[in-house]
N, C-alpha and C positions, 0 to 999 in steps of 0.2 A: 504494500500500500504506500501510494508517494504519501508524504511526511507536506505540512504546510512549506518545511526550510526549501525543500526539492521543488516544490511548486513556484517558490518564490525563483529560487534559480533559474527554474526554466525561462520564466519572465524576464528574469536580466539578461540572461543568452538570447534572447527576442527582441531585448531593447538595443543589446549590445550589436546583434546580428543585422537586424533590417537597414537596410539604407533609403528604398523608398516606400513610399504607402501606396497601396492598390486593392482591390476589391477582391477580398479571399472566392469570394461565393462564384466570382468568375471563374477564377481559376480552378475550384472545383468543376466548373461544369466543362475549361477544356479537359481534365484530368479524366470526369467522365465520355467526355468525344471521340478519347484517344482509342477506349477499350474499354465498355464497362463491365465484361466481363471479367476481364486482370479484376477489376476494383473489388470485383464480387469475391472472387479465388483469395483476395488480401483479404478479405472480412476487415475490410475498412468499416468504421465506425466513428460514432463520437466527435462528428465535423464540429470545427468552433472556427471563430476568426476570431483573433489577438487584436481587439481594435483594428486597423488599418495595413497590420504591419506584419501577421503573419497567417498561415493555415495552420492549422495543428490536426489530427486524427490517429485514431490508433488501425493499428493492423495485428491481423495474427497471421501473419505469412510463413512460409516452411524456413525463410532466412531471418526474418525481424519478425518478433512480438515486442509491441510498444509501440509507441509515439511516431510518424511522419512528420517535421515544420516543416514549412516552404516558407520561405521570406523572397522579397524581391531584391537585386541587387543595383548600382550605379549605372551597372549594364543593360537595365532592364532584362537581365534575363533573371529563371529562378535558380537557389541554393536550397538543399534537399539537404535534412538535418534527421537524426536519427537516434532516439531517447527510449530507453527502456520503461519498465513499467515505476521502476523507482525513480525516475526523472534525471538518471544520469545519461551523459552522452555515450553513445557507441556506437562501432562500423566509421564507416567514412565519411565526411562531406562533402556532396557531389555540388559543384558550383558548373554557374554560366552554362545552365541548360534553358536553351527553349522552350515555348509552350509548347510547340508540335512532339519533343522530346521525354516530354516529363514524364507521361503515362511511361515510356522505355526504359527509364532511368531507373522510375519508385520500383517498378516492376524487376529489375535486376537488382536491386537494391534486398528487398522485402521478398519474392517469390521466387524467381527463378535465375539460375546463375547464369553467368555469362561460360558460353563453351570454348 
């Protein structure tokens, strides 16, 4: 169970990470454009928007159980962040992915490996 201090963390990692503000809810819906059956196979769940500044959801995929953030970067592209159930960070951060990309990315990332 995250702890309030882990909750708080994550929050600073999200204020600390975002550079610009954008409409999570959009982005959820190219995420579902991309492949909403990936989304399904993740047992994505628990969509939030961090104010302006980020996505949050969880998954329970055969690679990641926990947390997905998306924040947007100076590049306007997304940064793909990856938090366990305890609100620590883990795996890698995928930065400077596009929106056509994203669904490929979470989806290597959380489900299926790369060959």
């Amino acid at each position: 169970m995250m702890t309030e201090e882990k909750q708080n963390g994550i929050n600073d990692f999200i204020k600390e990470k975002k550079c610009r503000k954008f409409d999570p809810m959009i982005t959820k819906q190219q995420i579902y454009a991309g492949n909403s059956k990936w989304v399904a196979c993740w047992g994505a769940d628990d969509w939030a928007r961090i104010n302006d500044d980020a996505l949050v959801f969880t998954v329970n995929g055969f690679l990641h159980k926990g947390f997905v953030i998306i924040t947007l970067n100076f590049w306007d592209t997304y940064d793909v962040h990856l938090f366990n159930h305890d609100g620590d960070q883990v795996g890698e951060t995928k930065t400077d992915i596009y929106f056509d990309r994203l669904v490929y990315v979470i989806d290597e990332l959380v489900e299926t490996p790369k060959k």
